[in-house]
C-alpha positions as CSV (number, residue, x, y, z in Angstrom):
1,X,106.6,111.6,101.9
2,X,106.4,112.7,105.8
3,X,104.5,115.1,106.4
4,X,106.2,118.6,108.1
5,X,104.0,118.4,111.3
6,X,103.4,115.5,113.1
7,X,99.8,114.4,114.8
8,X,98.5,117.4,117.7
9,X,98.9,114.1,120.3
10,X,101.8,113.2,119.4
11,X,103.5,110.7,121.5
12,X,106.9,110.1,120.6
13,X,109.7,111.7,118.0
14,X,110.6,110.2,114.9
15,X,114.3,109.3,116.1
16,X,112.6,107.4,118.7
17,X,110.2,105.1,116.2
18,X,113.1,105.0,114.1
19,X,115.9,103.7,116.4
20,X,112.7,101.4,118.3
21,X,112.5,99.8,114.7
22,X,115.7,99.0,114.1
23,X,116.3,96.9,117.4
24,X,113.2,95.2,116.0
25,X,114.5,95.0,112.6
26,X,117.7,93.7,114.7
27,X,116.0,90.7,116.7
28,X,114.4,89.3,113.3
29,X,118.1,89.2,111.4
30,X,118.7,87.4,114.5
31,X,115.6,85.2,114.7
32,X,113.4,85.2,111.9
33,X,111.4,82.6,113.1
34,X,110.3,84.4,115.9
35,X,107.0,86.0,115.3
36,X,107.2,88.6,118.3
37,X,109.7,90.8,116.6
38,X,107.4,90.9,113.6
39,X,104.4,91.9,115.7
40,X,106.4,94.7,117.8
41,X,107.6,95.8,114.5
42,X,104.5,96.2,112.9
43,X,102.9,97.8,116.5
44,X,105.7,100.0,116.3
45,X,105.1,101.5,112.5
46,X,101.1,101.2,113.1
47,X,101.7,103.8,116.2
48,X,103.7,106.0,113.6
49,X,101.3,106.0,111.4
50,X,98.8,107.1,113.7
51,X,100.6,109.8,114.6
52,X,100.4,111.0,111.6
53,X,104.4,110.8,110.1
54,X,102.7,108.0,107.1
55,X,100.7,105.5,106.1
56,X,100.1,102.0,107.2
57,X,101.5,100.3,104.6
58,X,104.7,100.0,106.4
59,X,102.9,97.8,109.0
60,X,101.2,95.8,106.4
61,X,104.6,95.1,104.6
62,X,106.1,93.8,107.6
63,X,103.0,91.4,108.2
64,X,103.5,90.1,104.9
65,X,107.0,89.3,105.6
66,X,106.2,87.8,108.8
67,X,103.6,85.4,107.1
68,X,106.2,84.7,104.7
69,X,108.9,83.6,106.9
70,X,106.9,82.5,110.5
71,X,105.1,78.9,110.5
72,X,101.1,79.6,111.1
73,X,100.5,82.8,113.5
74,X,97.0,84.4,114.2
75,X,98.0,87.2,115.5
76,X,100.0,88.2,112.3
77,X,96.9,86.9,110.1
78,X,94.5,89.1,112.4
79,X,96.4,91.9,112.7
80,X,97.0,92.4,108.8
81,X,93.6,91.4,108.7
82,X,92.6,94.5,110.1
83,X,95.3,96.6,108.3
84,X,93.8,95.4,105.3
85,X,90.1,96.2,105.6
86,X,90.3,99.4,107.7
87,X,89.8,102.6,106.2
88,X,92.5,104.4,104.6
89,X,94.3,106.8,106.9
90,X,93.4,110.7,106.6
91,X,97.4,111.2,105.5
92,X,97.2,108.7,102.8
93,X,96.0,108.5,99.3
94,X,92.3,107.0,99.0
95,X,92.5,104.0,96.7
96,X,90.8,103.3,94.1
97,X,87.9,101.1,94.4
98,X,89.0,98.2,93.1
99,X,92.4,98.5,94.9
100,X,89.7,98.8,98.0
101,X,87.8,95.8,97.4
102,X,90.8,94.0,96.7
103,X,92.2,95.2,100.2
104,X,89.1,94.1,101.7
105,X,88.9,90.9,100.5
106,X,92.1,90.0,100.8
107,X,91.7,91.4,104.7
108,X,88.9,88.9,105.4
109,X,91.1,86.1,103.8
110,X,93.5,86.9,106.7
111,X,91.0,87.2,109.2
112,X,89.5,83.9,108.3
113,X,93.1,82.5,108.4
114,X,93.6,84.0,111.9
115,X,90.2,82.4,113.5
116,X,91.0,78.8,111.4
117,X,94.6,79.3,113.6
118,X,93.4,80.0,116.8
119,X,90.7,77.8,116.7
120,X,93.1,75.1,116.3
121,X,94.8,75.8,119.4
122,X,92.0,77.6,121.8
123,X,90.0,76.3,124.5
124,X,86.4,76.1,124.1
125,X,85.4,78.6,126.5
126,X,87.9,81.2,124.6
127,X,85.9,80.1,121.3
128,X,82.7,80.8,123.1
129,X,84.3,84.1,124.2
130,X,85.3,85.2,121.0
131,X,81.9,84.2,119.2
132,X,80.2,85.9,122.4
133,X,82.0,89.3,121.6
134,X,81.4,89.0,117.5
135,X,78.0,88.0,118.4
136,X,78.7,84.8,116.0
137,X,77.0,81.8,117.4
């Protein structure tokens, strides 16, 4: 359910998310393989949910779909990744704990999947980056 008021900051209308996503939803009929489309997508409902109109499980949906139907991409891994083990938004229903550990394990999976990616096709000195900024070496 949307809620009646949207987020105090709120920077676009709902007709604009909604008409955004469709030429998204568009450019994947069109190109499924194309991971891009997915990732806009999902940046597109993740905005929407921060501005308060629902959850995130839009985005995470659309993630999943993308890992279905794109060959290996990070970015998707990380970004549902992140999805997965953030805390629930203010709007949406706490889960329970076990859905919560479930979300966060599964999350890391991802994120572990992401770095296994990327490290496959990263220079060293963007490893060293990365590891620098997670303080991981």
């Amino acid at each position: 359910m949307l809620p009646t008021i949207a987020h105090p900051y709120q920077i676009k209308g709902i007709e604009e998310y909604r008409q955004e996503q469709a030429n998204w939803r568009t450019m994947i009929k069109r190109d499924p393989k194309n991971p891009e489309p997915y990732l806009q997508l999902g940046a597109s409902l993740t905005s929407e949910s921060s501005e308060g109109y629902w959850c995130n499980t839009a985005a995470m949906d659309v993630y999943r779909e993308a890992i279905a139907a794109v060959p290996p991409n990070a970015q998707i891994h990380f970004r549902l990744g992140v999805s997965l083990v953030s805390e629930p938004d203010v709007r949406c229903d706490e889960p329970d704990p076990a859905t919560r550990q479930a979300n966060n394990k599964e999350g890391l999976l991802h994120l572990r999947k992401a770095i296994t990616i990327a490290s496959e096709t990263a220079s060293l000195e963007e490893l060293y980056q990365a590891s620098d900024s997670l303080k991981i070496r």
